[in-house]
N, C-alpha and C positions, 0 to 999 in steps of 0.2 A: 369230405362228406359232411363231418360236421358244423363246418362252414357254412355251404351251401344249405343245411336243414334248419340253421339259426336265422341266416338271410329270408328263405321262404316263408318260415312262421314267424321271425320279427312282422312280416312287410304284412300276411295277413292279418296278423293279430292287430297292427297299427290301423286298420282298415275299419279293421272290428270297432277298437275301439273310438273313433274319432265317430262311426256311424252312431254310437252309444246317444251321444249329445241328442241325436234328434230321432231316436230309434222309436221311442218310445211316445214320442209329442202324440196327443190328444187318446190316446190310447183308455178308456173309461167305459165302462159297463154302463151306457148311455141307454139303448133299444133293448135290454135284452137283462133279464132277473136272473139274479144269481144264481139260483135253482136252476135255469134253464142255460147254463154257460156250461162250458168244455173249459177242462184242466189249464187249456190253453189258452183260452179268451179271460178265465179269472187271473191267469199270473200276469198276462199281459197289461190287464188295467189292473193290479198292483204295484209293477213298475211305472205306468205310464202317472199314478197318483203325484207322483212326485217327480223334480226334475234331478235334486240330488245325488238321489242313489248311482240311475245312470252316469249320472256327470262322475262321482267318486269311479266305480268301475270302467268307465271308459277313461279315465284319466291314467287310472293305474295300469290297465290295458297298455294306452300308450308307451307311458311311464316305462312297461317294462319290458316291451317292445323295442324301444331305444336302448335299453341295457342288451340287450340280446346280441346286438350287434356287434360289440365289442368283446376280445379277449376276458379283459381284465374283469370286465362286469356281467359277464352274460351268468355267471351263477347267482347272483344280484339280480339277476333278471329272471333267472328260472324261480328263484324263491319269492317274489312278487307275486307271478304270475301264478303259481299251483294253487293259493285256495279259491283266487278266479276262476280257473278252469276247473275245479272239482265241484264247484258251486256251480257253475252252467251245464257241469256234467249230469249233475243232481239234478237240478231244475228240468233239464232235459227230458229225461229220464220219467221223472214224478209227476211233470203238467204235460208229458206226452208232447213233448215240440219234435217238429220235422226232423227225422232221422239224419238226412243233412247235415243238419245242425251241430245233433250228436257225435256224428262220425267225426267232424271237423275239431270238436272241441275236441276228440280222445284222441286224435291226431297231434294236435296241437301240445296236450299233456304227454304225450308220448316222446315228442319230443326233448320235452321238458325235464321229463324223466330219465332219457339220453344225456342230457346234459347234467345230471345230476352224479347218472354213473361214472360218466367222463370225469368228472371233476369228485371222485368219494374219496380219495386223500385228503380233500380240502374238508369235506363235508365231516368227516370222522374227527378232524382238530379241531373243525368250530365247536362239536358236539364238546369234545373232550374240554377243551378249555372253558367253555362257557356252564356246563355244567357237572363236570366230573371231576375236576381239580378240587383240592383241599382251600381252603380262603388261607391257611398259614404256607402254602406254597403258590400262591398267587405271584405276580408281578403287579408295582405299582399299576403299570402300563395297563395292566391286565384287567385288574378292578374299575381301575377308569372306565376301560371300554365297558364293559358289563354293568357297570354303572349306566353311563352313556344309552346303550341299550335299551335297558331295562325304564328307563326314564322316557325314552321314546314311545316304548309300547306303551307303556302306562299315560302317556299323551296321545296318543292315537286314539285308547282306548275311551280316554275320558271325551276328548274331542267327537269324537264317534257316534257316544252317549246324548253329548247335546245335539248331532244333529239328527238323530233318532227323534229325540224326545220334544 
């Protein structure tokens, strides 16, 4: 079962996001004043301003969609994926987009969220290790990776910022 519900949301969600790339092209509050625009038409030419954003969340989309697939990575893949889909859930939700839309993405999380259960032994050591151990009961290995980690985010973060800014 869980198989098969990682295959059908991999394959939509790679769908999703490969559409990303060109989802948004020309999408601009051209005919129509801001005052006079729907929830839906101002978020729209907010994403369509730029080709980035899209590109970054359809990438990751991808990205995690391909993690999905597999055993070993598909929690790797649920953890990509969730503040994507909490974030389209929001969006949804707050500029009013097609219910469709909505249902698909809390489908899609729901899944995710399946896969999270499945896998909460694993989830409870990452937790544990990464944040509730003592630093004088660490393993070398241990700090490396948290190290590692932590370097990561903080490159993301920064990277993130310039293409924001």
């Amino acid at each position: 079962m869980e198989l098969a519900l990682r295959f059908w949301t991999a394959f939509f969600i790679f769908i999703y996001g490969i559409a990303k790339w060109k989802q948004f092209e020309g999408a601009k509050l051209l005919e129509i004043a801001i005052k006079d625009a729907t929830e839906f038409q101002i978020m729209w030419a907010f994403f369509g301003t730029t080709k980035i954003y899209p590109l970054v969340v359809g990438s990751i989309q991808v990205t995690g969609a391909f993690l999905l697939l597999f055993r070993k990575t598909k929690l790797l893949g649920a953890v990509l994926l969730t503040p994507v889909f909490i974030n389209i859930i929001l969006l949804d939700i707050l500029y009013k987009i097609n219910e469709g839309a909505l249902l698909n993405a809390i489908v899609f999380q729901s899944v995710l969220i399946f896969i999270f259960i499945q896998q909460r032994k694993k989830v409870v050591h990452v937790f544990q290790t990464l944040l509730l151990n003592e630093e004088s009961d660490l393993t070398s290995k241990t700090k490396w990776i948290r190290f590692a980690i932590a370097a990561l985010i903080a490159m993301g973060m920064f990277f993130g910022y310039q293409v924001i800014t």
